[in-house]
N, C-alpha and C positions, 0 to 999 in steps of 0.2 A: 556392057556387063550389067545384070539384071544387081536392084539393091536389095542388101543382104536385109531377110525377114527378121520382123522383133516379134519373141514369144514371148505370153505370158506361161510362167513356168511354176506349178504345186511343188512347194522345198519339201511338203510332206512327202512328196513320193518321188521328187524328180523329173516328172513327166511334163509334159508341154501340154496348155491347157489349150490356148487358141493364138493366133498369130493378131498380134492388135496393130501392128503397121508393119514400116518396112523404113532405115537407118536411112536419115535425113542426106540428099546432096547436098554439094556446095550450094548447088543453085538455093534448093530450099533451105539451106541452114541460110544463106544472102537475104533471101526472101524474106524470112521471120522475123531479120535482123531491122532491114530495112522498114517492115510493115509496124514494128516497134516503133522506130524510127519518127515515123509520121506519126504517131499515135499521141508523142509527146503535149501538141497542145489541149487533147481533148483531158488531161490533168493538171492544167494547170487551176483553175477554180477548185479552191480547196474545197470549197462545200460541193460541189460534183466530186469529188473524189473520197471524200470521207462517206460521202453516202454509198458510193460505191463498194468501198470497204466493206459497212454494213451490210449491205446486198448480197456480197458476196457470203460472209457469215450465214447470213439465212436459207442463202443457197443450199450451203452445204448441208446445212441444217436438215433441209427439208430432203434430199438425198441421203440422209446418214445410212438407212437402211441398206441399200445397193452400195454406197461406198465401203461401208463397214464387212461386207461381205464380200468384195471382190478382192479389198483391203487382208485381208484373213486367208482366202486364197492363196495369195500370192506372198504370203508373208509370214504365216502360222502364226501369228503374232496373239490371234487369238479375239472373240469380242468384246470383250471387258477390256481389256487394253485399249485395242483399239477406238471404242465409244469415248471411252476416255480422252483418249488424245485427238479424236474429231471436235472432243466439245473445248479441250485445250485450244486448240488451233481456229476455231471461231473465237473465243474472247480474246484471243491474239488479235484478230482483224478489229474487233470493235474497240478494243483498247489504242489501237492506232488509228481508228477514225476519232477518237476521242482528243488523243496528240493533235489529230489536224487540224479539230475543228478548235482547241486551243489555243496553237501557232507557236507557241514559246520555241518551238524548235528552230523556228527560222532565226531566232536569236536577232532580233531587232538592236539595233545601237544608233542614235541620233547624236551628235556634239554638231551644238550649233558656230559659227565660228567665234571665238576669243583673242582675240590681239594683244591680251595684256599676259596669255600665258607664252614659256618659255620653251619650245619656239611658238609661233604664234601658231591657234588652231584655224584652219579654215570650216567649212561646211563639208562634215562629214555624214555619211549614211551608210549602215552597214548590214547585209542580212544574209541569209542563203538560200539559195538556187539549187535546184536539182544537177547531178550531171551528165543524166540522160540514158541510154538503153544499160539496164544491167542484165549482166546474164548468171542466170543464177546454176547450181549445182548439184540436183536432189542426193539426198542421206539413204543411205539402204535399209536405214534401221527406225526409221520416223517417217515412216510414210506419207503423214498428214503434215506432222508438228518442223520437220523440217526438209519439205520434199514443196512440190508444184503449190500449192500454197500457204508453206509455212514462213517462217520467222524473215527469209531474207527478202522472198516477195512480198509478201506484206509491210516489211517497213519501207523497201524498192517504193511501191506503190504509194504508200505514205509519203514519201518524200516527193513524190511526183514525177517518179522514173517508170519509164515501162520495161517489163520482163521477158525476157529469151529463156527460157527452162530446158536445163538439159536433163532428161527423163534420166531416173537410177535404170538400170535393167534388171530389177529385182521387184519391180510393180512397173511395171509398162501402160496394163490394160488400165491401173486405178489413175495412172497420171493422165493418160487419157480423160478419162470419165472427169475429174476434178479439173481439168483443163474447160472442157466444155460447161462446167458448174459457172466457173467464173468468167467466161466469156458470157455467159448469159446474164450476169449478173452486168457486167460491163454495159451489154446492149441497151441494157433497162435505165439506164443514165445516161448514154447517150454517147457511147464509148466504145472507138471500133475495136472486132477483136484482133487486131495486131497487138493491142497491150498488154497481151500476154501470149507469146511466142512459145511452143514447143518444141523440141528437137530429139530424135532418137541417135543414138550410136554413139560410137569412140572418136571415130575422126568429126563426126559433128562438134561432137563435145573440144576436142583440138582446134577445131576452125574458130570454131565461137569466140575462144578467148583472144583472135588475133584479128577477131573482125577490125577497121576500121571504126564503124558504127558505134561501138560496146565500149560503153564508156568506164563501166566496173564492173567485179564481178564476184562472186559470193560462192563458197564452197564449202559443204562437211565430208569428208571421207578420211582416205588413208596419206599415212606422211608422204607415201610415194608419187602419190597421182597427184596430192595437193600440191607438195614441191615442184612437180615437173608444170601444172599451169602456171603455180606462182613466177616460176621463171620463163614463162612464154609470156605473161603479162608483162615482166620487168623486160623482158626480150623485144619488144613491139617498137617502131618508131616512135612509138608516140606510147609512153608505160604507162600503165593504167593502175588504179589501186586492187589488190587482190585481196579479196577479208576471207581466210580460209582457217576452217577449224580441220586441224593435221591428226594429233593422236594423243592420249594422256594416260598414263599412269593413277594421278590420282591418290598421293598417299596415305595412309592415316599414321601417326605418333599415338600409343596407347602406351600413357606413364603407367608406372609399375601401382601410382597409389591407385588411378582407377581398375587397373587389373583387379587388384586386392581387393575391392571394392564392389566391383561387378563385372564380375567375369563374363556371370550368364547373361546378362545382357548385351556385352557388348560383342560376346559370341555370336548369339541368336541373330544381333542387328548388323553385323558383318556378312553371316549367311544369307540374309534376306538381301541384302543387298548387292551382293556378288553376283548373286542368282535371278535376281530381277529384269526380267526379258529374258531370260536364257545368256543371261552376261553380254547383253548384245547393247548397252546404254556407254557414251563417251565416256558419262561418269562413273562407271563402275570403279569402284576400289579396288587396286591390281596392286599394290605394295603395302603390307599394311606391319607397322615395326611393333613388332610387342615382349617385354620383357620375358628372358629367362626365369626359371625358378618358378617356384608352385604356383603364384599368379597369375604368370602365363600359362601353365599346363592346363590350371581351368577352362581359361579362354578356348585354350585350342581341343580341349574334350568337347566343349558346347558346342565348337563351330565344326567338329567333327561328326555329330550327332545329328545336328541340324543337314549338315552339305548333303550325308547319309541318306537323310529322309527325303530329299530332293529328287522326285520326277527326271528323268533323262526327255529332253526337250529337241525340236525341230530349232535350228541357225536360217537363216536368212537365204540362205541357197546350199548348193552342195561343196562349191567353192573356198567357200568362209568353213563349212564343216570339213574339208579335208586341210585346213591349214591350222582349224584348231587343233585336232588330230597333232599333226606334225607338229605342232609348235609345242604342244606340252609334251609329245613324247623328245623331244630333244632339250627340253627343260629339266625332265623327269631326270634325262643321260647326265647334269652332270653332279661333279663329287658334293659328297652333303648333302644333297637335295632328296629331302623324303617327302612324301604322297599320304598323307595320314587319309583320305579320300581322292583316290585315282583319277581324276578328269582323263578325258578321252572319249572313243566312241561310243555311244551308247546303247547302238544298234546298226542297221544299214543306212537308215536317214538321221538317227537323231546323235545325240552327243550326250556325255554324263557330266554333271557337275564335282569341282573338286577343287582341293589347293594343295599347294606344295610349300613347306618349310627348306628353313635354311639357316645358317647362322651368320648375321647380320654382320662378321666380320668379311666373310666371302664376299659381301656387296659395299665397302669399306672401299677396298682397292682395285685397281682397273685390271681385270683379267677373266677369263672365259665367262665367271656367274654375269658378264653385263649383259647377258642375253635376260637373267630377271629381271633386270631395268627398262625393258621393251613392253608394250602393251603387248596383249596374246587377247584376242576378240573374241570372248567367249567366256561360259561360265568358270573360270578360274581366277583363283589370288596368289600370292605368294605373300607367306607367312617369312618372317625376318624376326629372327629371335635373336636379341642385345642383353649386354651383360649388364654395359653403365653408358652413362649421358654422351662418352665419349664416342661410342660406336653409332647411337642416334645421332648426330651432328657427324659422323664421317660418311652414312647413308646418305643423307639430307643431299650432304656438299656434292653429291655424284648424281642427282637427278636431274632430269633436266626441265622444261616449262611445263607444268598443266594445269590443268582447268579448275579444279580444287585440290584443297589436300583440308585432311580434318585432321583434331587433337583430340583424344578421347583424354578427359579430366577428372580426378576426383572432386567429391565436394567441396575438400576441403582447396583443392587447386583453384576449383572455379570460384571459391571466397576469398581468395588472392595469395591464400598459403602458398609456398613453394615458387617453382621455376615458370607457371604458367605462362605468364605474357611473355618470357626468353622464351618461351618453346614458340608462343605463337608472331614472333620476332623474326625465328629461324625456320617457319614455313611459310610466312608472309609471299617475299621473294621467289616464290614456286610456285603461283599459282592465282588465278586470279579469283577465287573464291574461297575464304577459309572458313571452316566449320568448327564448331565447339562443341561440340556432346549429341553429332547429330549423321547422318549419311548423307552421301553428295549425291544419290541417286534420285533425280528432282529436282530441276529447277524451274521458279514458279517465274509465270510474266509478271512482273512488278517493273516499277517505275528507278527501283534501287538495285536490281538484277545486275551481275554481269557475269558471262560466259563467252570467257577469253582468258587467254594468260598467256604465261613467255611463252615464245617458241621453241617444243614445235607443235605446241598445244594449239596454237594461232597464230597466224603470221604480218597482226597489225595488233594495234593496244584496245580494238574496239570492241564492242559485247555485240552478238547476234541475237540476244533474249534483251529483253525489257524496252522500254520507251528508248533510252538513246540511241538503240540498233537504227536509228532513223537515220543516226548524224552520217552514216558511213557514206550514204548517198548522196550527199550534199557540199557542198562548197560554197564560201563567202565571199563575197562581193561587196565592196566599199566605193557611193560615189560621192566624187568631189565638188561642189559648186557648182550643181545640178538645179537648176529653177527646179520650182515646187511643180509646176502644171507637166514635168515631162518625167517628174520622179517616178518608181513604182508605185501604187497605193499603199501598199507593206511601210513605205518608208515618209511620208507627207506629213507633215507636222499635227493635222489634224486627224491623226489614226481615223480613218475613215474603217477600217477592217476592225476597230477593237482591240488590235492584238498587245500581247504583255510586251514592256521594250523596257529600254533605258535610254532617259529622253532627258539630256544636258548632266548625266552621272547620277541619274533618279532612278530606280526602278519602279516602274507602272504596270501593274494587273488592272 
């Protein structure tokens, strides 16, 4: 049986642009696996690898033109966006050659032995090792920034794992192109291209996470597809760790003083951010609770003004666009639920932007409105309009894990008047990022970053952004009464590598 073609497919029109391969065999999904596999030594010198990092940055660099436009193609995503998040996803690479060339990650720990402590210490040595081929997951809605070489291969690589990429099918021809970026960038250090494995199709993508070979594996999409790997991994003879970002709501709490306060603004700064991609961002704000009474009605005139003047936009494919579709019109069906701006379709290809109200007692107790507690991938929010504190805390207690939630505050809340820190007390536990007078739509690489939270926002306590996204790939190793001449160098008493440690309960830069 001949294997089934991959197109690259225009969401602006629907139409299939050109066939860029054709859905990986076992054989060749084995293959990729394996050629990862052996790649592993050509990473282990960290300064060949951190340079590689950079390399590959430049790489891309110097391609942005044809990436950006194939990228656009395939994704309507647009070129200002997209520029953007090419130059994002280069200072991602070099921000983790930076991590390498560091080391602090490897978390060095020496205690030399003690006999007079209780129990007696021997000669310890502690640091971390990579854990070998990951297979990573591309995002449909991040092309660069979390697709073939964004956040998970690049810290994969950082860590000194090589990578299995299962291509999104919503950029084929661009994972392509970026694949052979960074395979070229690899060659120029001396680094075969097995270190970066690509894989088209569904049952690839199922084989991979059961390979033998695959030691972890890294995923953004939806709760269903993430769920069903996460449990082939735990499924495996041998389980492996799953780091998968599932799905998020996103809440925001807007006290009634900042209502009163600023309405229009935080109207305005709720539209822009709803709307941001065509609502196609994890972080988009999908539940946002805001007081009844003249207050809120401001809020919600600004944000009906603004959603109003919003462009009807191209979704990611036609797939996502017919579930948006479906999703709000069966939002729309139930009791209470009003549309002050209609979401739905926009056209034959595109979508309209909108949100829907409710009253916040409906999402209080378990029954048919828990379908507004579900993300819906696309330009819309739902509005939750409370009477008193007690209905914000009966919403709260019925969410489930994501990835932020924000507190809109007045001035005088965020100078410590009032309930402020109980409110930010009581979204804490929801999420692994929380905001104060600001939108989740944006998360920056920093060293303090994290993007994760409870599940089913993410299905480990790790961050996919920022420098620890490192740690996921890695595992620690303590030796015992190991002569110095057979130790690692990472670990020899005379840091011959430099690196930052803690040496007899010191810390050392």
């Amino acid at each position: 049986m001949a294997a089934a073609p991959v197109w690259s497919v225009d969401p602006r029109t629907g139409k299939q642009r050109e066939q860029v391969a054709v859905e990986a065999s076992a054989q060749e999904m084995d293959d990729a696996v394996r050629a990862a596999h052996a790649a592993r030594d050509a990473l282990a010198d960290r300064t060949v690898r951190a340079a590689f990092l950079r390399g590959a940055a430049d790489e891309l660099k110097a391609a942005e033109g044809t990436l950006v436009e194939v990228a656009d193609a395939e994704t309507a995503l647009g070129p200002v966006r997209l520029t953007g998040e090419l130059a994002r996803t280069c200072y991602q690479l070099r921000a983790f050659a930076d991590i390498v060339d560091e080391g602090e990650f490897l978390g060095v720990v020496v205690n030399h032995p003690d006999d007079t402590a209780t129990p007696p210490i021997p000669d310890l040595r502690r640091y971390k090792v990579p854990l070998g081929v990951v297979a990573v997951y591309s995002a449909s809605n991040f092309p660069f920034a979390f697709s073939v070489p964004g956040g998970d291969t690049a810290s994969a690589l950082a860590a000194g794992c090589p990578v299995v990429v299962k291509a999104h099918p919503d950029h084929p021809a661009l994972s392509e192109l970026v694949a052979k970026v960074l395979r070229r960038a690899a060659a120029r250090h001396g680094i075969p291209d097995g270190v970066l494995g690509l894989v088209h199709g569904f049952e690839a993508g199922i084989e991979l996470i059961r390979h033998p070979l695959v030691a972890a594996a890294g995923f953004t999409g939806s709760v269903r597809g993430g769920r069903a790997l996460f449990d082939a991994a735990a499924a495996r003879p041998v389980p492996i760790p799953f780091h998968g970002e599932l799905g998020s709501l996103n809440p925001v709490v807007v006290t009634e003083a900042a209502a009163a306060e600023r309405a229009d603004a935080i109207g305005a700064g709720l539209a822009g951010s709803m709307t941001l991609g065509v609502g196609q961002f994890c972080v988009k704000p999908g539940l946002v609770l805001v007081p009844a009474g003249d207050a809120g009605d401001g809020l919600v005139k600004t944000l009906t003004d603004a959603v109003s003047d919003t462009d009807a936009g191209v979704l990611l494919d036609h797939r996502m666009r017919d579930n948006f579709v479906a999703g709000v019109a069966e939002r729309t069906a139930l009791p209470d639920v009003e549309s002050p701006v209609t979401p739905g379709a926009g056209g034959e290809h595109t979508v309209a932007a909108g949100f829907l109200t409710v009253p916040a007692a409906r999402l209080a107790a378990e029954g048919e409105h828990d379908l507004l507690l579900e993300e819906c991938f696309g330009p819309v929010t739902v509005v939750a309009r409370y009477r008193d504190e007690e209905e914000v805390r009966g919403v709260l207690s019925r969410l489930p894990g994501n990835l932020t939630a924000t507190v809109q505050l007045s001035s005088a809340e965020v100078a410590g008047e009032g309930d402020g820190a109980g409110l930010l007390a009581a979204v804490t536990p929801l999420a692994g990022r929380v905001l104060v007078n600001g939108w989740p739509t944006g998360v920056a690489v920093a060293a303090a970053q994290h993007h994760g939270g409870p599940y089913p926002a993410t299905t480990s306590t790790s961050t996919s952004v920022g420098g620890t996204a490192v740690e996921r790939w890695l595992r620690p190793v303590a030796y015992q009464g190991v002569p110095e001449a057979l130790l690692p160098a990472e670990l020899r008493d005379d840091n011959p590598l430099g690196l930052p440690r803690r040496f007899n309960g010191v810390l050392e830069r």
